[in-house]
C-alpha positions as CSV (number, residue, x, y, z in Angstrom):
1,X,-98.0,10.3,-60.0
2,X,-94.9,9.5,-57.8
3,X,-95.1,9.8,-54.2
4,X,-91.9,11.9,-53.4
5,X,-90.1,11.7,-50.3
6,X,-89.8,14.8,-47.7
7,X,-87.5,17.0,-46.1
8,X,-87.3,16.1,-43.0
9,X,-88.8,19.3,-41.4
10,X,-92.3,18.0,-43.8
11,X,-91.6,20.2,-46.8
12,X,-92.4,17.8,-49.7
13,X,-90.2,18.4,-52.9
14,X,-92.5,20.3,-55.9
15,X,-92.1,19.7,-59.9
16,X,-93.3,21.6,-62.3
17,X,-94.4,19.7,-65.9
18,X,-93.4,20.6,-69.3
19,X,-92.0,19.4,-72.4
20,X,-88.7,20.1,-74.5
21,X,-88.9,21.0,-78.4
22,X,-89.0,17.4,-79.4
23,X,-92.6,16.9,-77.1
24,X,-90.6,14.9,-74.7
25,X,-92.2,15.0,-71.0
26,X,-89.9,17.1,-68.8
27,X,-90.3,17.2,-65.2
28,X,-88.3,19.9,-63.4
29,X,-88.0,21.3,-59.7
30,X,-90.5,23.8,-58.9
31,X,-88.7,27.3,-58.5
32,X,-91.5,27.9,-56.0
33,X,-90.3,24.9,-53.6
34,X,-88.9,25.6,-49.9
35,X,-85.1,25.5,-49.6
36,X,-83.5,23.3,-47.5
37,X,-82.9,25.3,-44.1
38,X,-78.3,25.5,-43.1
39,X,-78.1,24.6,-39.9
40,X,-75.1,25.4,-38.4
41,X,-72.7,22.2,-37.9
42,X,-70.3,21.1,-35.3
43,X,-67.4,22.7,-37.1
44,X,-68.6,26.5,-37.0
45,X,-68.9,25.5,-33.5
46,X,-65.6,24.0,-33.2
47,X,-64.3,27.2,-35.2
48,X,-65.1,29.9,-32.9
49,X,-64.5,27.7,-30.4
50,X,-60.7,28.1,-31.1
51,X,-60.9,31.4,-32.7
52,X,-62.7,33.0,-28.9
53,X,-61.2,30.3,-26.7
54,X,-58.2,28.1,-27.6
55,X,-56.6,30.0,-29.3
56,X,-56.5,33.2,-27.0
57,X,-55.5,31.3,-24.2
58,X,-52.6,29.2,-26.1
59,X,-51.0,32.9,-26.8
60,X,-51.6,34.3,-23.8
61,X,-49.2,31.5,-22.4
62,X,-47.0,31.7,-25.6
63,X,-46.1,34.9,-25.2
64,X,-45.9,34.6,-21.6
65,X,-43.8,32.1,-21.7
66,X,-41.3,33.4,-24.8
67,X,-41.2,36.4,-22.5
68,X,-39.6,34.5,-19.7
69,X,-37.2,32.4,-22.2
70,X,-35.9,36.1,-23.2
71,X,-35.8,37.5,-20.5
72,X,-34.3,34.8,-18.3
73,X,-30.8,35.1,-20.1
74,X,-30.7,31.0,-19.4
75,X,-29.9,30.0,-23.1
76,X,-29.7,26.7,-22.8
77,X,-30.4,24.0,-25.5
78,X,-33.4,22.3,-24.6
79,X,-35.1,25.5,-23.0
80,X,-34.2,27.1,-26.3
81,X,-35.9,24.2,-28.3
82,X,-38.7,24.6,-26.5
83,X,-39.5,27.6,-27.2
84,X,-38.8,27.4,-30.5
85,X,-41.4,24.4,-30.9
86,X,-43.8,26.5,-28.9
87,X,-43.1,29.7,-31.4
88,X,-43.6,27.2,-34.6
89,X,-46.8,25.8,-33.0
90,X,-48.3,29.0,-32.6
91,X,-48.1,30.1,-36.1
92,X,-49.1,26.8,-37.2
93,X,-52.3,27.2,-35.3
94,X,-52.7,31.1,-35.9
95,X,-52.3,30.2,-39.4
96,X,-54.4,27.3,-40.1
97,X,-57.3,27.8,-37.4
98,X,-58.0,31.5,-37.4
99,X,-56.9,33.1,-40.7
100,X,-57.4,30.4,-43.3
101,X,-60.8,29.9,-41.5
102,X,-61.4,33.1,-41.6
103,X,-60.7,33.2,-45.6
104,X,-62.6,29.7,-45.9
105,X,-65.7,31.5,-44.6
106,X,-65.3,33.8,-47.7
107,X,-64.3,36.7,-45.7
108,X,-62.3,39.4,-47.6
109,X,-58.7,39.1,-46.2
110,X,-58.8,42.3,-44.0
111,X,-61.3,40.7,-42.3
112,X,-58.9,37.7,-41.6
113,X,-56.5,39.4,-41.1
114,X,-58.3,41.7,-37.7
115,X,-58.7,38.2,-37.3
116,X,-55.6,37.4,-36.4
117,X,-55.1,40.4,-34.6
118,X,-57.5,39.9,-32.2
119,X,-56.9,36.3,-31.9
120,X,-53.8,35.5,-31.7
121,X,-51.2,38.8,-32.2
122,X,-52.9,40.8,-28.8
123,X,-53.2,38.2,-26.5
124,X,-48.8,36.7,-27.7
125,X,-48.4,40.4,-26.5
126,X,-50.4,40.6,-23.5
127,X,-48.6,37.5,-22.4
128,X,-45.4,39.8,-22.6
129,X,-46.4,42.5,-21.1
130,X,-48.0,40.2,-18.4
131,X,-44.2,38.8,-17.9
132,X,-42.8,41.7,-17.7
133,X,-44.9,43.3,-15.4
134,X,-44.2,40.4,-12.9
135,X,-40.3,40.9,-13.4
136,X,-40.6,43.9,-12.9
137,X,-41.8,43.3,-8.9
């Protein structure tokens, strides 16, 4: 016998014996051994961490800030390129950190899509109406 190392939580691994057609000793996992326990990892953390955090909060400005841009009327070039590298940044990180996270975490794409909605699309729009609301005054 082999002494076989063990998980870490003290679960030691189990094989079953048998032999194939041609008598040949075969030694194969035991169906009836513990599975490893998933712990969640840093980047689940990380994940909702943008998705519930960073990410509202980047849109809420966004959208607050786009708002003001528009409304302003003060077209001028580098306020203009601003905004539009703020604009491409947030649907470079709606993109890539909520919905394709979303779909990476094999949810069906309605899923990722609300998603997104929640995200990113309500608080860009409560950023407007937050602008608004204060030109208004």
């Amino acid at each position: 016998m082999q002494d076989l190392p063990c998980y870490p939580r003290g679960h030691s691994f189990t094989f079953a014996q048998g032999s194939d057609s041609g008598g040949r000793r075969v030694v194969t996992p035991n169906s009836q051994s513990s599975p490893v326990e998933a712990r969640p990892g840093w980047h689940t953390f990380f994940s909702d961490t943008v998705r519930f955090v960073l990410a509202p909060l980047v849109l809420l400005f966004s959208g607050f800030f786009t708002a003001n841009f528009i409304i302003s009327g003060a077209y001028t070039w580098p306020r203009t390129s601003r905004t539009l590298a703020l604009t491409l940044t947030v649907l470079i990180l709606s993109r890539e950190f909520v919905y394709k996270e979303q779909l990476s975490r094999h949810a069906a794409p309605g899923r990722a899509w609300s998603a997104l909605l929640y995200s990113c699309a309500l608080p860009y729009v409560i950023g407007w109406f937050v602008m608004l609301a204060l030109w208004a005054l």
